[in-house]
C-alpha positions in Angstrom: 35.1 -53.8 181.3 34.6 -52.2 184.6 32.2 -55.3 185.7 32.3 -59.1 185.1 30.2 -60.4 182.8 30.4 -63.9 184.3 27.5 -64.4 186.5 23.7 -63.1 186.5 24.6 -60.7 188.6 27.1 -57.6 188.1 30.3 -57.9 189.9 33.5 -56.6 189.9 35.8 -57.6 187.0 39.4 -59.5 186.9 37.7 -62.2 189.7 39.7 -64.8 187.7 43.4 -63.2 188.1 44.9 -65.5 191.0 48.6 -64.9 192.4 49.4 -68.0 190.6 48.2 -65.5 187.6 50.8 -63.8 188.3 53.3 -65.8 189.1 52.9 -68.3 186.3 55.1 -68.7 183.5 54.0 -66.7 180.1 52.6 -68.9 177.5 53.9 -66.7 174.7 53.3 -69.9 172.0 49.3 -69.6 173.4 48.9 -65.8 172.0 45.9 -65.3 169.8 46.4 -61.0 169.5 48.3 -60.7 166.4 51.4 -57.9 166.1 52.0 -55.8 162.9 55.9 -54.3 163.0 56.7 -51.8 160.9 59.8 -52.3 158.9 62.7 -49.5 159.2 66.6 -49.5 158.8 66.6 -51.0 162.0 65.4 -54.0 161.1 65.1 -54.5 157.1 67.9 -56.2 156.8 67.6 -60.6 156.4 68.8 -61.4 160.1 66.8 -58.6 161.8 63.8 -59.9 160.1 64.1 -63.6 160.5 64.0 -62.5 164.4 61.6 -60.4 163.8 59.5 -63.3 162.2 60.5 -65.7 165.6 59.5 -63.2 168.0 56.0 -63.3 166.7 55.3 -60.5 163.7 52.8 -61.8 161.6 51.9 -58.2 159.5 55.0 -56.6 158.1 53.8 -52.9 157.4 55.4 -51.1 154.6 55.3 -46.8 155.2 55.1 -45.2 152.0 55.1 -42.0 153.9 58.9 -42.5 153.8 61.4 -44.1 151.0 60.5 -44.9 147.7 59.4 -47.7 145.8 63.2 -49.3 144.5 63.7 -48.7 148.1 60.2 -50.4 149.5 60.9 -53.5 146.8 64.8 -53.8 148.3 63.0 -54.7 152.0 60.1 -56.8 150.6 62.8 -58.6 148.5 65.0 -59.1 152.1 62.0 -60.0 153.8 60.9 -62.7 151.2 64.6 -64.1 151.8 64.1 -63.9 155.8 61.0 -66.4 155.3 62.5 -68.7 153.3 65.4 -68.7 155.2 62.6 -69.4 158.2 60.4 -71.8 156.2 57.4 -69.0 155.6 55.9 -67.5 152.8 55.5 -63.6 152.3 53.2 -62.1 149.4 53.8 -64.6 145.7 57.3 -66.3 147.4 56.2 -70.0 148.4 57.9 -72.2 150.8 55.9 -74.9 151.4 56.6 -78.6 152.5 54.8 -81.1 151.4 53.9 -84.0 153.2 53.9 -87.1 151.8 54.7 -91.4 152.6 58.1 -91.0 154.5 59.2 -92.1 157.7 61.5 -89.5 159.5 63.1 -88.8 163.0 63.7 -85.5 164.0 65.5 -84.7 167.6 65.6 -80.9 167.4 63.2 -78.2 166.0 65.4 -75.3 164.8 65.7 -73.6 161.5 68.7 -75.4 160.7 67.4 -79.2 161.7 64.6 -78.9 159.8 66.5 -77.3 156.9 68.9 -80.3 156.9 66.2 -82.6 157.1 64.3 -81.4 153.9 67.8 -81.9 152.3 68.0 -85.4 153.8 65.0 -86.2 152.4 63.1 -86.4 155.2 59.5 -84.7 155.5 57.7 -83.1 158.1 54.4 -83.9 158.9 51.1 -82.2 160.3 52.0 -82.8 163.7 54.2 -79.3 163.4 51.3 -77.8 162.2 48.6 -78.9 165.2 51.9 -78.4 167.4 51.5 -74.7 166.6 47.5 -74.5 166.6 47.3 -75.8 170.3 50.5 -73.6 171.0 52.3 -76.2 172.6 56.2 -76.7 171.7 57.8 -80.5 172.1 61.4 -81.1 171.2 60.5 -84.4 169.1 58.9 -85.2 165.9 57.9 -89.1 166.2 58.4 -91.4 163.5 55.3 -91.6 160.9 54.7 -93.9 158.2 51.2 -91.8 157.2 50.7 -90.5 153.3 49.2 -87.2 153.6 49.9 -86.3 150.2 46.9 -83.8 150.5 48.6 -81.1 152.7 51.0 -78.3 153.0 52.1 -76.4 155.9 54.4 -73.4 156.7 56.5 -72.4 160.0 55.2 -68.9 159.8 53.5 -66.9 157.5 53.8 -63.7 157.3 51.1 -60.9 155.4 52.4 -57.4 153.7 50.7 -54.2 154.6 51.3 -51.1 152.2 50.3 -48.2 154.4 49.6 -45.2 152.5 50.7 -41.1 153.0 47.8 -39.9 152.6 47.0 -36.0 152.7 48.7 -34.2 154.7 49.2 -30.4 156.2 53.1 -29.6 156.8 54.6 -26.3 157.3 57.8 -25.6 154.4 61.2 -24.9 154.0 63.7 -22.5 156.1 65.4 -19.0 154.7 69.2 -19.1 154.6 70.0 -22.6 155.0 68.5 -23.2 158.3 67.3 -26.5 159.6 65.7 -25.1 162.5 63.6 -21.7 164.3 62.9 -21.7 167.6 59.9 -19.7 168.4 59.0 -18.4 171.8 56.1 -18.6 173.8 53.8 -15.5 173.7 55.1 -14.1 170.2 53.0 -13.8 166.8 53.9 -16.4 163.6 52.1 -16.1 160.4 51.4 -18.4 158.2 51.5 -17.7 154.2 49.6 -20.1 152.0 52.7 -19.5 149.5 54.4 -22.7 150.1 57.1 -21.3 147.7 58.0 -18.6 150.6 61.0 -19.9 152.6 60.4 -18.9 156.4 61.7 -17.8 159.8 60.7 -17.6 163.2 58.0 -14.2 162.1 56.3 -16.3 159.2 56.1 -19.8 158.3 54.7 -21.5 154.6 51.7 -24.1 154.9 51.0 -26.2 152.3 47.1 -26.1 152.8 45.7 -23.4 150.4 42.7 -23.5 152.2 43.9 -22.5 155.3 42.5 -19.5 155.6 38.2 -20.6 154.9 39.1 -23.1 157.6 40.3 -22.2 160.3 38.4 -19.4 162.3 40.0 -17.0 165.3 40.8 -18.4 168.2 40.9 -22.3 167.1 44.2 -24.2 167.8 46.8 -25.5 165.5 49.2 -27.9 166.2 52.4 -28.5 164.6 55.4 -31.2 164.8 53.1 -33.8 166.7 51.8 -31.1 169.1 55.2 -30.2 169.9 53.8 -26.4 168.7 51.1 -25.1 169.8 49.3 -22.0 168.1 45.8 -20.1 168.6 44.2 -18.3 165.5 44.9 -13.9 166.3 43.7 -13.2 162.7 42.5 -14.2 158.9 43.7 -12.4 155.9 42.0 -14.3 153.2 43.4 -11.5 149.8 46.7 -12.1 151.3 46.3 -15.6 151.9 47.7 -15.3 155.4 46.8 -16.5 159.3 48.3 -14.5 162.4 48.7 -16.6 165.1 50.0 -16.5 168.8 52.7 -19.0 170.1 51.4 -20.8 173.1 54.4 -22.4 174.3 58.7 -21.9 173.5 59.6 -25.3 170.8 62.2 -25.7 168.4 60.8 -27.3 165.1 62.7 -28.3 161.7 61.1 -28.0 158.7 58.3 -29.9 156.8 56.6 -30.3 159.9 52.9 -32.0 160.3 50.5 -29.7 160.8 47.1 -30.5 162.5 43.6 -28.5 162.4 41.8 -30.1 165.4 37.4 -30.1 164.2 38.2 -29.1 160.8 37.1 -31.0 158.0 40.1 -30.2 155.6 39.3 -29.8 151.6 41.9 -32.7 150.7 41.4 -35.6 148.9 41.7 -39.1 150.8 43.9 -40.9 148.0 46.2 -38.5 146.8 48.2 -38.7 143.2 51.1 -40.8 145.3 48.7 -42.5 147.0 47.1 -44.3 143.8 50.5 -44.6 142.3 52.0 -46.6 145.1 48.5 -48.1 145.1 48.6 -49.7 141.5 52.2 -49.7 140.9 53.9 -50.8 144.5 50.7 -53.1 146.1 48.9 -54.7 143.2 52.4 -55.5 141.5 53.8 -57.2 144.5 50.5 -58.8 145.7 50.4 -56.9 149.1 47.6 -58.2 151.4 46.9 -55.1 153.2 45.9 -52.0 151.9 46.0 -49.5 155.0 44.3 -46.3 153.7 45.1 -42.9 156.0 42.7 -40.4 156.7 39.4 -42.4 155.9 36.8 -39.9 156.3 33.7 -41.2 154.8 32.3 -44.7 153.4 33.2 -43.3 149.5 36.8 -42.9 150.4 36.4 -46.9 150.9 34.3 -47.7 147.7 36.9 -45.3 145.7 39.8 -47.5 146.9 37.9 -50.5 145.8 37.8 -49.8 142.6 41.3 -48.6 142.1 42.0 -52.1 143.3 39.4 -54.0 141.1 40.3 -51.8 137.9 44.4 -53.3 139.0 44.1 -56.7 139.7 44.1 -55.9 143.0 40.8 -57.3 144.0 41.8 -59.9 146.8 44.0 -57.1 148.6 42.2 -56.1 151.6 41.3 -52.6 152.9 41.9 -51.0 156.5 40.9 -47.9 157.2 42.8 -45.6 159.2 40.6 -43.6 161.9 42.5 -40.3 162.4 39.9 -37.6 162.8 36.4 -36.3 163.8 35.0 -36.7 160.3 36.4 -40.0 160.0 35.0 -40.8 163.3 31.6 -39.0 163.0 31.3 -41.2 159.9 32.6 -44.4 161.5 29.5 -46.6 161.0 29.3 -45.7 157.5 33.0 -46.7 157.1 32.7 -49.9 158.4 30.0 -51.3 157.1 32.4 -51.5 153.8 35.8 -51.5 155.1 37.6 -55.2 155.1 39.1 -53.8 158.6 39.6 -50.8 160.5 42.8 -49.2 162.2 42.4 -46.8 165.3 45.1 -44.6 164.5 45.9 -42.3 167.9 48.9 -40.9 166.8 47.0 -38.4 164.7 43.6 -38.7 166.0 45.1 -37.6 169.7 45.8 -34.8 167.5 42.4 -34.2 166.0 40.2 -34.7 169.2 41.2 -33.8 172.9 43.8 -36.4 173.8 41.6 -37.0 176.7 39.2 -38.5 174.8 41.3 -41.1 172.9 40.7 -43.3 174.7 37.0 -43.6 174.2 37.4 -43.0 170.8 39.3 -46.3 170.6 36.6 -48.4 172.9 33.8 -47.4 170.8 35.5 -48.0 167.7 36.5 -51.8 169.0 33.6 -52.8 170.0 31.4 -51.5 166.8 34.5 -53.6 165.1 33.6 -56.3 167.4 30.0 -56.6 166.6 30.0 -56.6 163.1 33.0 -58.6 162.9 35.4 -56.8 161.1 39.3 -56.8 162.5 40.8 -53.8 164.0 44.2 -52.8 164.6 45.6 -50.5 167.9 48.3 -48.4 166.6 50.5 -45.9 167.9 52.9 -45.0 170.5 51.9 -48.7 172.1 55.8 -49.1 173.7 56.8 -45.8 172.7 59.6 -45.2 175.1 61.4 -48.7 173.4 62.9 -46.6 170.5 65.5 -45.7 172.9 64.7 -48.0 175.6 65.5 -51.5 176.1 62.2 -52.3 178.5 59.0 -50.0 178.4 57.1 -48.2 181.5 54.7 -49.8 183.2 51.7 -47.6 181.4 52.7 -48.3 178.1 52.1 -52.2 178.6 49.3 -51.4 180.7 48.5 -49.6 177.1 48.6 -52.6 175.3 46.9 -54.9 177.7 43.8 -52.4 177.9 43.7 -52.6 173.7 43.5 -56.4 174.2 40.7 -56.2 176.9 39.0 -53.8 174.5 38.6 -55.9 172.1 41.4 -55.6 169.4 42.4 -57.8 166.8 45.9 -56.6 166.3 48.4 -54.4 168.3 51.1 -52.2 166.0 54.5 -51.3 166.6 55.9 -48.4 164.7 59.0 -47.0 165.6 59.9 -49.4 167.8 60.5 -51.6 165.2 61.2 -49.5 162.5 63.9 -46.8 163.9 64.9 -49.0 167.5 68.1 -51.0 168.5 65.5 -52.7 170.6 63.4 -54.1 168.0 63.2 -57.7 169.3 62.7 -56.8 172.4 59.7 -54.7 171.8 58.0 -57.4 169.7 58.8 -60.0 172.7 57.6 -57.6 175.4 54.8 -56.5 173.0 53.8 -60.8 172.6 53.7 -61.4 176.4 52.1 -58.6 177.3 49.4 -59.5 175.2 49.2 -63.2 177.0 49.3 -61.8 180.1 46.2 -59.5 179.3 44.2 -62.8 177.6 45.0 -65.0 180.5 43.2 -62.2 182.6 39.8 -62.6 180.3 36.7 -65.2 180.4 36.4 -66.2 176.7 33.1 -68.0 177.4 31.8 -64.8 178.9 33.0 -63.2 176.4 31.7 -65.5 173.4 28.1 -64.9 175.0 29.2 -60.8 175.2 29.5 -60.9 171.1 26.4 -62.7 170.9 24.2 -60.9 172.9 25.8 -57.7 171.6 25.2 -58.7 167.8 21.7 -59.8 168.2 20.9 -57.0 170.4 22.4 -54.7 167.1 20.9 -56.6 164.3 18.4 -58.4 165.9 19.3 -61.7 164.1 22.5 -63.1 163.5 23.5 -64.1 159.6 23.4 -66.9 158.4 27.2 -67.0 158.5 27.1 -65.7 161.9 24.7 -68.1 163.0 26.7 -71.2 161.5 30.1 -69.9 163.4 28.3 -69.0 166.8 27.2 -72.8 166.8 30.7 -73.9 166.4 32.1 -71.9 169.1 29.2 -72.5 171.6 29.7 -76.5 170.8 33.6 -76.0 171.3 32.9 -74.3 174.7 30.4 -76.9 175.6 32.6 -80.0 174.7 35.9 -78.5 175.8 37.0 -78.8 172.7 41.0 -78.9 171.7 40.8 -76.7 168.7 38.2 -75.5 165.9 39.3 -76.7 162.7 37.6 -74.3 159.6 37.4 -75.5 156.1 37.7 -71.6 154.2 38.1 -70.8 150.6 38.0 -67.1 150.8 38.3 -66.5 154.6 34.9 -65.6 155.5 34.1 -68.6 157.2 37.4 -68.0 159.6 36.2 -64.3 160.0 32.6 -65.0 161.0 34.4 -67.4 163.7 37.3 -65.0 165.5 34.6 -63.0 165.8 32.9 -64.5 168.4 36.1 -65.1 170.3 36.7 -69.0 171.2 39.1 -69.6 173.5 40.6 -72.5 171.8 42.7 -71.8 168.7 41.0 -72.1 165.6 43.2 -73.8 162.4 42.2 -72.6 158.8 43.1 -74.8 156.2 43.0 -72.7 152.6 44.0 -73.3 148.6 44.7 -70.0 148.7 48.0 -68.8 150.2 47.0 -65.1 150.0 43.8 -66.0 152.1 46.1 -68.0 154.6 48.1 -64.9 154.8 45.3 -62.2 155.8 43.9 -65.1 158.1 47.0 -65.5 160.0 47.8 -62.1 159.5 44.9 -60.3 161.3 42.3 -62.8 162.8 42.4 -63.6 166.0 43.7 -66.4 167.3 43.6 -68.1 163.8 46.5 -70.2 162.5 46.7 -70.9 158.4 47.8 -73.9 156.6 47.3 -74.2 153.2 46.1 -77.3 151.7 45.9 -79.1 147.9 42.6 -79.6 148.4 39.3 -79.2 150.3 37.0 -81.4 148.7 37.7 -84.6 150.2 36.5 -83.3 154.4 36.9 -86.8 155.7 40.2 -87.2 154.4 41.6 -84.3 156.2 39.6 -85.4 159.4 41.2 -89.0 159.5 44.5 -86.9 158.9 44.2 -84.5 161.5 42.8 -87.3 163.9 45.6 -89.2 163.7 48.5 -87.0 163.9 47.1 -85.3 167.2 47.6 -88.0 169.1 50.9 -89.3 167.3 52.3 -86.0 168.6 51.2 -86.1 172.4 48.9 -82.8 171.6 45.8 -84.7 172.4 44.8 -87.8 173.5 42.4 -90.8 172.5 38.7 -89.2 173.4 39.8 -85.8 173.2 37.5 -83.9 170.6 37.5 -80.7 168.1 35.3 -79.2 166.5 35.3 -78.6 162.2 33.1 -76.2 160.3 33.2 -77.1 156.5 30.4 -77.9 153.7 28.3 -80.4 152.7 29.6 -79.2 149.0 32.7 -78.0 148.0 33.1 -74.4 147.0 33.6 -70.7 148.3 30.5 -70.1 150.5 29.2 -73.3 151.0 30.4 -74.1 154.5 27.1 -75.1 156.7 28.0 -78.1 158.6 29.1 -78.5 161.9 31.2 -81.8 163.1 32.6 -82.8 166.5 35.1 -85.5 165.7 36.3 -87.4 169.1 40.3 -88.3 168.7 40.8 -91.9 167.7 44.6 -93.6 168.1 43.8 -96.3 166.3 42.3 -94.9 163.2 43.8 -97.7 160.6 45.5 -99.9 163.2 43.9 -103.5 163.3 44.8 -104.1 166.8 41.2 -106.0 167.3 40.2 -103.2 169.5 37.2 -101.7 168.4 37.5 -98.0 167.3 34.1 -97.5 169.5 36.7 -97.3 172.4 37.7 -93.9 171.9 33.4 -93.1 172.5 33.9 -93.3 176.6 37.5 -92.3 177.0 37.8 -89.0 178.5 34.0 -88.8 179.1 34.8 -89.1 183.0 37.2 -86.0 182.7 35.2 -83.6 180.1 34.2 -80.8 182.5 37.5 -81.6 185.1 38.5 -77.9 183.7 34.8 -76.5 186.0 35.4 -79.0 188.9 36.0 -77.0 192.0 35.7 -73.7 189.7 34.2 -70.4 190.2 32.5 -70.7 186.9 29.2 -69.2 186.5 26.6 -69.4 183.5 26.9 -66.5 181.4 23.3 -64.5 181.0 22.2 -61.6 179.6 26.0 -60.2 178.9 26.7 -57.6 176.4 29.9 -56.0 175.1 30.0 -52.9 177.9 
């Protein structure tokens, strides 16, 4: 945003980055933008992922444009074994620890301390779990003699994308054994619609059999990522041929992708791979994610859908993959039924002027934004960390702009997947990101989303309506954290939409909801519970382990959306519960204590601020 959107007035934006901004520590344990890693031989094996999972991944993406399934179930298997070894869960594998009537002491939180303590008998208790909501890391876990035989909790949970091939436009295969041409600027190429013909530098196969009704003279084509550039001489439908010219000297290998910038290509989204890997790869292994390339119109969506509902596959969620002008022309459409969207560059800088991208991806996070759908930044985020150990200074200027646009998720691709410096692009990629959110106004930007949505629709949801309440009483009060009662995620959804700045905990029976919560929502944290029908008895619970644990003290509050009757889609009540030490405790000390304490100090966070009241803001 080029102006703040923190007083009634315009001025200038980033009037709340200080030196001491800048100079502070990172918080890396307060990060609410969430980091998909794409798993690769550099990493897929058990002790690259477990660092992978500490360094903050919390989507593993699976790209079936490479391997094959034996292959793709080998890393999932690894992967499942990396979060039990970590105390996570991944797809159907649970590792859970239940919390029940012991009394423990635990001096050190590391893998292997609290892996020895479950074999010693000893249990952890919820403290871990608000530790990690508030983001705040202590060395101790204090003694407790509490039963909270109710919940369950997990270190780390971590969601599985399957991230289809999709069509696709490549040139063939080389005469004479060759792996590579080298074609020279100002020189002709043609290219044959015979994909059987093995080329040369004069004439090239393309696998598109259309080719020739699409393209007309004088359009580009690029080739190898834009590595190749060629402009359109000539169209010889009978023959099935193009002639074009050679804009610029490159060496290519073969099978390379080719891209028809404006064209709307005659291909199918979901190709015959596609629904195999679909049906027999994702719904067998209970993926999470469903990321669908080349989504060019809302049937592509409803299509998927129903490969997934005729498969069991029902709960697996969709993304759709923005990688053209159609797809982008049709955007609105898209979303309205997409589960989330993805702004692919990588290909869509191929599609549109690269230029432009950038727009592309602003427009396409904030209509994300305000109707409160997820969306993922991907591509060529820290590029130069395949080969690099630290990235330039534009590509985490990249990702910092994604996260002050509005995104959900950032996504690392060959960083992860093909890098030696895989850790240290997911570290670099998870500070970056706090850096960039301790530079925005969340309470100006809660009021943004609002403004914006009712400014769209008129009238928020009901949904909408119930989680806009909870995050404007959580900004009013100062509250610690926003504790969400959710069945099937919706709930948790409707409240990362409008951006709190206080973490927001989402307690779930069902682990594959915990996982696409965690996985994708911003700033939300999972835990996964035996039970949500007894709301007070998670309260007292949560009440009193907060303060057991230092996290918050006696008159502190937080806010909990959750439902006058149990069951999925009944959440419509708001509570503000105020911390109480002394929940059971007999001490003769009334419980009525905890009403005033804190009172004095509510708004200490505004006192001698530059705060202003938010009016009138939109999403700009």
């Amino acid at each position: 945003m080029s102006s703040s959107q923190t007083a009634d007035i315009p001025l200038l934006s980033g009037g709340i980055i200080t030196i001491d901004t800048i100079k502070n520590e990172t918080q890396e344990k307060s990060r609410r933008t969430k980091i998909v890693c794409t798993l690769g031989p550099a990493c897929w094996e058990v002790p690259q992922l477990e660092e992978l999972i500490e360094c903050g991944m919390s989507v593993a993406r699976f790209n079936f444009s490479h391997g094959d399934h034996g292959g793709h179930q080998a890393c999932l298997d690894r992967l499942r074994q990396a979060a039990a070894n970590k105390n996570s869960h991944v797809g159907e594998y649970n590792v859970m620890i239940e919390i029940s009537y012991q009394s423990f002491d635990i001096v050190e939180k590391s893998p292997m301390a609290i892996e020895s303590a479950m074999q010693n008998g000893s249990i952890l208790t919820l403290f871990a779990v608000w530790e990690l909501c508030i983001g705040i890391l202590h060395n101790t876990f204090w003694d407790n003699n509490l039963q909270f035989s109710n919940i369950y909790r997990s270190l780390a949970i971590i969601a599985v994308m399957l991230d289809t091939k999709g069509p696709e436009i490549r040139s063939g295969f080389f005469a004479n054994g060759a792996k590579k041409v080298c074609l020279t600027k100002g020189e002709s190429i043609i290219l044959t619609t015979d994909y059987a013909f093995k080329g040369d530098k004069f004439k090239l196969a393309c696998s598109y059999p259309a080719i020739c009704t699409s393209v007309t003279v004088g359009q580009s084509i690029l080739c190898a990522d834009g590595s190749l550039v060629l402009t359109v001489l000539s169209i010889d439908e009978a023959a099935g041929e193009v002639t074009c010219r050679i804009e610029n000297n490159a060496e290519i290998g073969e099978r390379k992708n080719m891209n028809l910038p404006g064209v709307v290509v005659d291909l199918p989204t979901l190709t015959e791979k596609d629904i195999i890997d679909i049906v027999d790869f994702g719904c067998k292994n209970n993926v999470d994610f469903i990321a669908a390339s080349f989504v060019r119109k809302a049937s592509d969506v409803s299509k998927i859908r129903q490969i997934l509902a005729d498969n069991g596959g029902q709960h697996i969620k969709i993304i759709c993959k923005i990688e053209n002008l159609e797809g982008l022309q049709n955007y609105n459409d898209i979303l309205r039924l997409t589960d989330s969207v993805m702004v692919a560059r990588g290909d869509l800088g191929m599609e549109i002027p690269p230029e432009k991208v950038f727009l592309a991806q602003k427009m396409m996070i904030r209509e994300a934004n305000i109707a409160g759908k997820p969306v993922i930044t991907a591509t060529q985020m820290l590029e130069s960390m395949i080969t690099n150990p630290r990235p330039t200074r534009a590509e985490c200027s990249d990702v910092a702009n994604a996260v002050h646009d509005g995104t959900d998720c950032v996504m690392l691709s060959g960083e992860t997947a093909n890098g030696p410096y895989f850790k240290e692009a997911v570290s670099v990629m998870s500070r970056t990101c706090c850096e960039a959110e301790s530079a925005i106004n969340f309470d100006a930007l809660y009021q943004s989303v609002h403004n914006s949505t009712r400014g769209r629709y008129r009238n928020l949801s009901n949904p909408e309506s119930l989680a806009s309440s909870a995050v404007k009483t959580a900004i009013d009060i100062n509250a610690k954290c926003i504790l969400v009662l959710s069945e099937s995620g919706a709930s948790a959804r409707a409240i990362a939409k409008f951006r709190p700045n206080m973490p927001i905990a989402v307690l779930t029976q069902s682990k594959t909801v915990a996982r696409q919560c965690n996985g994708i929502l911003k700033g939300c944290h999972s835990f996964i519970v035996d039970s949500l029908e007894d709301t007070d008895a998670i309260v007292e619970e949560v009440n009193t382990e907060i303060v057991s644990s230092g996290i918050a003290q006696e008159g502190d509050l937080f806010v909990i959306v959750c439902g006058a009757n149990h069951g999925m889609g009944a959440n419509n009540q708001i509570k503000v519960e105020r911390v109480l030490s002394n929940y059971w405790e007999e001490t003769g000390e009334s419980d009525m204590s905890a009403h005033n304490k804190g009172r004095e100090a509510h708004h200490e966070h505004l006192v001698g601020s530059n705060v202003n009241q938010s009016k009138g803001c939109s999403i700009m």
